[in-house]
C-alpha positions in Angstrom: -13.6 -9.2 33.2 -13.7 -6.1 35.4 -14.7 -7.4 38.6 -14.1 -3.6 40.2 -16.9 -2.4 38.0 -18.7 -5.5 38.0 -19.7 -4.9 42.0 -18.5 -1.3 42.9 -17.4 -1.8 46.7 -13.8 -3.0 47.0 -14.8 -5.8 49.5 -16.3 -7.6 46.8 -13.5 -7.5 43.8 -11.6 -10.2 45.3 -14.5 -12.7 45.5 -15.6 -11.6 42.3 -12.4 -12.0 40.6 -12.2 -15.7 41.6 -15.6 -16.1 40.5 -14.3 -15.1 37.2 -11.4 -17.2 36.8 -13.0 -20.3 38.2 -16.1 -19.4 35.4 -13.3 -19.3 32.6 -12.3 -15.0 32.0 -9.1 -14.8 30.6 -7.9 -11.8 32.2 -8.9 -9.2 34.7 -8.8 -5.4 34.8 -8.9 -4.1 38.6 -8.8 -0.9 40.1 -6.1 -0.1 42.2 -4.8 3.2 44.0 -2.4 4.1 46.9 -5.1 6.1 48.6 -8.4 5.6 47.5 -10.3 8.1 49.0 -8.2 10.8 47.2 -9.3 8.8 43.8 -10.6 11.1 41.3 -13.0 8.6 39.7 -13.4 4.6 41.2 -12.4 5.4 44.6 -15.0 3.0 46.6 -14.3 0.3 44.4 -10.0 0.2 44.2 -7.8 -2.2 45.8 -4.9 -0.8 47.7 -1.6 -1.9 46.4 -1.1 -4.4 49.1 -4.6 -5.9 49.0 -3.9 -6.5 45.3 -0.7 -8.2 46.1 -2.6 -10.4 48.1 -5.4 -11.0 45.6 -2.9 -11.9 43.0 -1.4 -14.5 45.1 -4.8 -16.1 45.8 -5.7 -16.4 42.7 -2.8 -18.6 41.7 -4.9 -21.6 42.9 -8.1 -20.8 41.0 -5.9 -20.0 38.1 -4.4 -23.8 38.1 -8.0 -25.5 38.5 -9.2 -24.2 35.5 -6.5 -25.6 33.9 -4.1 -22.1 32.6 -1.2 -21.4 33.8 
């Protein structure tokens, strides 16, 4: 599931993403750039490395109540 393309603003991958998980996607492809607003292409819509850090870490719990490890 690509939850950066799925809702194009990054305030609304992370919520997305879990939304994924908890509805059973098996992986996730999300944008992520050291300075978005440089980006090229998918700037509005990257996580910055940090922020992706912190969404992987969130997800660990969703990841467990749908049963994967």
């Amino acid at each position: 599931m690509d939850p950066s393309h799925a809702v194009g603003h990054w305030e609304f991958v992370a919520p997305m993403a879990k939304a994924a998980i908890a509805a059973g996607a098996d992986g996730l492809m999300i944008e992520v750039h050291s300075c978005p607003e440089e980006a090229y292409s998918d700037g509005p819509q990257s996580l910055k490395p940090k922020k992706f850090a912190k969404l992987m870490e969130e997800l660990k719990p969703f990841i467990k109540a749908a049963g994967r490890k």
